[in-house]
C-alpha positions as CSV (number, residue, x, y, z in Angstrom):
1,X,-24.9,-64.1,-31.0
2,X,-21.4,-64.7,-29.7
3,X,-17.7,-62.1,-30.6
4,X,-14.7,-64.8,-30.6
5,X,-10.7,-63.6,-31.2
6,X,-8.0,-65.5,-31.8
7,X,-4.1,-64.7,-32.1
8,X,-2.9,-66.8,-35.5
9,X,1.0,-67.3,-35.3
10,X,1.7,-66.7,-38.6
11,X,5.1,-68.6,-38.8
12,X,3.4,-71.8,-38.2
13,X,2.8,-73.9,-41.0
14,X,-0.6,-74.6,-40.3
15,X,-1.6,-70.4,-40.1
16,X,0.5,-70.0,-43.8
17,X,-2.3,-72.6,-45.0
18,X,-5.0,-70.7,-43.7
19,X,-4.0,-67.8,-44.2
20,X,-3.0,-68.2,-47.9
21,X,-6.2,-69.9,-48.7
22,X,-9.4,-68.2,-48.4
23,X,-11.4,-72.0,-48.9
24,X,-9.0,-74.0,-46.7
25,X,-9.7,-70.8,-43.5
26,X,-13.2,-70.8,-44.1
27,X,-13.3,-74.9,-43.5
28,X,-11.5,-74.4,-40.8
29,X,-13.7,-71.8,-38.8
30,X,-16.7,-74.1,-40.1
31,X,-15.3,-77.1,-38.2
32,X,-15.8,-75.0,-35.4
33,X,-19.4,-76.2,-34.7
34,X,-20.6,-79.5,-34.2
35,X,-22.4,-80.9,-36.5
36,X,-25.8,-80.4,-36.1
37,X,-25.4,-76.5,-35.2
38,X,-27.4,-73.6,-36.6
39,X,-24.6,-71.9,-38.5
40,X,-27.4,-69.8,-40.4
41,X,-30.2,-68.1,-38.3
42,X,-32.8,-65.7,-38.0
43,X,-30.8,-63.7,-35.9
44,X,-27.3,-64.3,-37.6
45,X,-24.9,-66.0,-39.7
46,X,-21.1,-67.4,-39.1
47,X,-19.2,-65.0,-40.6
48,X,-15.2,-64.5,-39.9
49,X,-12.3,-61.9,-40.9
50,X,-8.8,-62.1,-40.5
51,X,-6.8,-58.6,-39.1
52,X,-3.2,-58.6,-39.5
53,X,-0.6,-55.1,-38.3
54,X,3.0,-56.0,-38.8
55,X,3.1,-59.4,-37.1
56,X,0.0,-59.6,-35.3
57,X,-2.2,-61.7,-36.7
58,X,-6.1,-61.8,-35.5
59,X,-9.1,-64.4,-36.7
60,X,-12.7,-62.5,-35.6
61,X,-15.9,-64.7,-35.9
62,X,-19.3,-63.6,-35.6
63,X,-21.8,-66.9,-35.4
64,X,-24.9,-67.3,-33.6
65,X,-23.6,-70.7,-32.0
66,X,-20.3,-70.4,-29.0
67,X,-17.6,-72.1,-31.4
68,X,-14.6,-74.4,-30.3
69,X,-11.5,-72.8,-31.8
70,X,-9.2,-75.6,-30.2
71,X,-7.8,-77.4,-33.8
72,X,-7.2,-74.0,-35.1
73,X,-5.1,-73.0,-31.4
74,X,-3.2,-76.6,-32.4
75,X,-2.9,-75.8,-35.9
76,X,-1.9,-72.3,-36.2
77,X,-2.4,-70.6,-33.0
78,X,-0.3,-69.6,-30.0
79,X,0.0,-72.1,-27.1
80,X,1.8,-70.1,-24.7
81,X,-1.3,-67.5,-24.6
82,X,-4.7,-67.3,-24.1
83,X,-6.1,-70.1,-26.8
84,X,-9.1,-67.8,-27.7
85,X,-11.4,-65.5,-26.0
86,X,-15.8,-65.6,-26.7
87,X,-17.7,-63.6,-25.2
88,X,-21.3,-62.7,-25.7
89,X,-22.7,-60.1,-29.2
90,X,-26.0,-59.1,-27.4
91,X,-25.5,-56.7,-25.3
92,X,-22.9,-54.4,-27.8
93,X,-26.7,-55.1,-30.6
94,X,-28.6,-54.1,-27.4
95,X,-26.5,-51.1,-26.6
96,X,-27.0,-49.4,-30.4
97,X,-29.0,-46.5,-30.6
98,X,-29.7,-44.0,-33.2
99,X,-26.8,-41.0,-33.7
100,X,-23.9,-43.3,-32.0
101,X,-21.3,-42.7,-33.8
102,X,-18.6,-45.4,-34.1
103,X,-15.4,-46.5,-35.9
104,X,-15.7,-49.0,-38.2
105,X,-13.7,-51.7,-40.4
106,X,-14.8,-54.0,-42.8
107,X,-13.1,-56.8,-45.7
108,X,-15.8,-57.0,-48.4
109,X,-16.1,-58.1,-51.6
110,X,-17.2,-55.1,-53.9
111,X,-18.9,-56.7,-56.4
112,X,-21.2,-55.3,-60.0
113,X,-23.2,-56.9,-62.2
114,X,-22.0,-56.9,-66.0
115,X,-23.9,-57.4,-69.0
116,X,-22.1,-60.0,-71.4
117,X,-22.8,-59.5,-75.1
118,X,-25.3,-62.2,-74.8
119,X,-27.6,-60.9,-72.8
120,X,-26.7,-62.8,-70.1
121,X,-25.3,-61.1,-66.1
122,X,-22.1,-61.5,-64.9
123,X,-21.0,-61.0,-61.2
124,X,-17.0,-58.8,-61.3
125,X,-15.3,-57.3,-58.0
126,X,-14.8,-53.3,-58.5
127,X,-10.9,-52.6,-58.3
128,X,-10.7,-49.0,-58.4
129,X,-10.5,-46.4,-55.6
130,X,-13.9,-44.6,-56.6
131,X,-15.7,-47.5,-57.8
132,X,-15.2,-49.5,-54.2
133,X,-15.9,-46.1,-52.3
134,X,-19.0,-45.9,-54.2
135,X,-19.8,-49.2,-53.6
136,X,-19.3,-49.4,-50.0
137,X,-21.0,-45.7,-49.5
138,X,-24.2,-47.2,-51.4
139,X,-24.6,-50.0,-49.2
140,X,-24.2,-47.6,-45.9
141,X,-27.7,-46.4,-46.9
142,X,-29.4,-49.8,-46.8
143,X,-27.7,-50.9,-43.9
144,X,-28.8,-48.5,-41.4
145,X,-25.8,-45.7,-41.1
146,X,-24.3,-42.6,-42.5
147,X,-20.8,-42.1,-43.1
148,X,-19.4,-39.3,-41.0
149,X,-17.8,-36.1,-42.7
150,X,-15.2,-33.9,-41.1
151,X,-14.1,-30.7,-41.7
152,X,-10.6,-29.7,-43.9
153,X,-8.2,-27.9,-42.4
154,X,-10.5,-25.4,-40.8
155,X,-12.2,-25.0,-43.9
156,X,-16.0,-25.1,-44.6
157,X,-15.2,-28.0,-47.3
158,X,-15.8,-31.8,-45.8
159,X,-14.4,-35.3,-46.5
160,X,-16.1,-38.1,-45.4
161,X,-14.1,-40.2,-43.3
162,X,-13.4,-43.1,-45.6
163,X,-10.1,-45.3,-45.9
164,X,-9.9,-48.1,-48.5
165,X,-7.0,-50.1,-47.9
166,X,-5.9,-54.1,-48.4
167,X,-7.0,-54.2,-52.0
168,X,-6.7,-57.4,-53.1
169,X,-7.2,-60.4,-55.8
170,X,-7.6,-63.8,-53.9
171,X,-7.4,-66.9,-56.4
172,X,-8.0,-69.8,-55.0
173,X,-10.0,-74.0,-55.7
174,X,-13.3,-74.9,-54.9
175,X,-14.1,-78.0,-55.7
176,X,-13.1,-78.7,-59.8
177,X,-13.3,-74.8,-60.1
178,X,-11.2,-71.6,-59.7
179,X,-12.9,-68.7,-57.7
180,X,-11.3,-65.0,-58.0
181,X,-12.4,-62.9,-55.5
182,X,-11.8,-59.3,-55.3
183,X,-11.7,-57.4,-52.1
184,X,-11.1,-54.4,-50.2
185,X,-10.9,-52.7,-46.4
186,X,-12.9,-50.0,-45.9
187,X,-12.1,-48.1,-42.5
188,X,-13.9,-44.6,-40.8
189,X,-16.4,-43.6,-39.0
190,X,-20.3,-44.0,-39.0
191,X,-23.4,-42.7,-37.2
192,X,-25.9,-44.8,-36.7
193,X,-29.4,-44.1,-38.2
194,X,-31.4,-47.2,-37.9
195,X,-30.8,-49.5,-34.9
196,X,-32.6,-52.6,-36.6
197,X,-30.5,-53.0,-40.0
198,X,-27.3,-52.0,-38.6
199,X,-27.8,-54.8,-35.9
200,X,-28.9,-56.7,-39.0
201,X,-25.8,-55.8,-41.1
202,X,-24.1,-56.4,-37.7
203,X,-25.1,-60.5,-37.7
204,X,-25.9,-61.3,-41.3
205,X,-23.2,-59.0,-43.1
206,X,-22.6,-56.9,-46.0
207,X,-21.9,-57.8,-49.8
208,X,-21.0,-61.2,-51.3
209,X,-18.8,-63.8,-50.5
210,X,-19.6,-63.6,-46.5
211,X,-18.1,-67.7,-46.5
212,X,-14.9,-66.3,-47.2
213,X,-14.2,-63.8,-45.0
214,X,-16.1,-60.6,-46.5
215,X,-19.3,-58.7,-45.0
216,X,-18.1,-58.9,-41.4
217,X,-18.6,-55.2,-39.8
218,X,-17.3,-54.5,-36.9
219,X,-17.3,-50.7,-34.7
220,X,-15.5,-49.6,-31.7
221,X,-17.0,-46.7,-29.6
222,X,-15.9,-43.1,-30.7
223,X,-13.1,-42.1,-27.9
């Protein structure tokens, strides 16, 4: 499995395409691998989110293939830097072990199903605060970690250590349809406490819509 960052310039023509259109990016981190490449594996999928603080503008991809990120340098990247950096996933998977603790950030697509009058199931996003923090807690026990609690103000009461920012309601064509696609940040601090499905979660992602930049987990050592 291979990490790769990219600065997006955001002023750029090209990045306000991508970045404005959840279809057109995810075409364009696709066409990163020749065709031919395993794009969806045993060990991992391609999946990709996009960062942005103030002007600073980051693509991350997680794929099991190195990809070649040199139309999106020429189409919305920065030519006086670095094009892009890869570097090898294995040894961060092979460095997990149960009880790390870690901060986290995700872009996911909280999702429910709904039962229509007919009978029938219906996939919605969740758009409020407690029903995305549920959402995102539930899936922290099927994904091999615990969300870290602190204590308040010197208090015995605790808060878990949960941010939802970057809500959001993406509209946007796929082929002769519409897609709406709900989504959310969730930021804070795990322990680990099963090495296999976090590494799993890790390469294959969380929640729906991982072709359009949801499910893609990423953790930074505690300092």
């Amino acid at each position: 499995m291979y990490m790769s960052r990219i600065a997006l310039n955001r002023r750029r023509r090209g990045a306000m395409k991508l970045l404005g259109n959840r279809h057109a990016m995810h075409a364009a981190v696709m066409a990163a691998f020749a065709p031919g490449t395993a794009t969806d594996t045993d060990d991992g999928r391609v999946l990709w989110r996009v960062d942005s603080h103030a002007d600073d503008v980051e693509l991350l991809i997680v794929s099991p293939s190195e990809p070649c990120l040199a139309h999106i340098v020429d189409q919305a990247g920065w030519t006086t830097t670095t094009p892009w950096a890869t570097r090898d996933y294995e040894p961060f998977l092979a460095s997990l072990r149960t009880g790390d603790e870690y901060v986290f950030r995700i872009n996911a697509n909280p999702t429910h199903r709904m039962s229509l009058p007919d009978g029938s199931k219906q996939i919605v996003g969740h758009v409020t605060d407690a029903y995305q923090r549920e959402w995102f807690t539930e899936r922290s026990r099927t994904n091999g970690f615990e969300l870290v609690s602190s204590t308040v103000d010197g208090s015995a009461d605790e808060r878990t250590e949960l941010v939802v920012r970057e809500r959001d309601t993406a509209v946007f064509k796929r082929g002769g349809g519409k897609v709406t696609l709900v989504t959310a940040s969730f930021e804070g601090r795990l322990r680990v406490t099963d090495v296999d499905q976090l590494r799993h979660a890790l390469t294959h992602g969380i929640g729906r819509a991982k072709g359009y930049g949801c499910g893609l987990l990423t953790l930074l050592p505690v300092a």
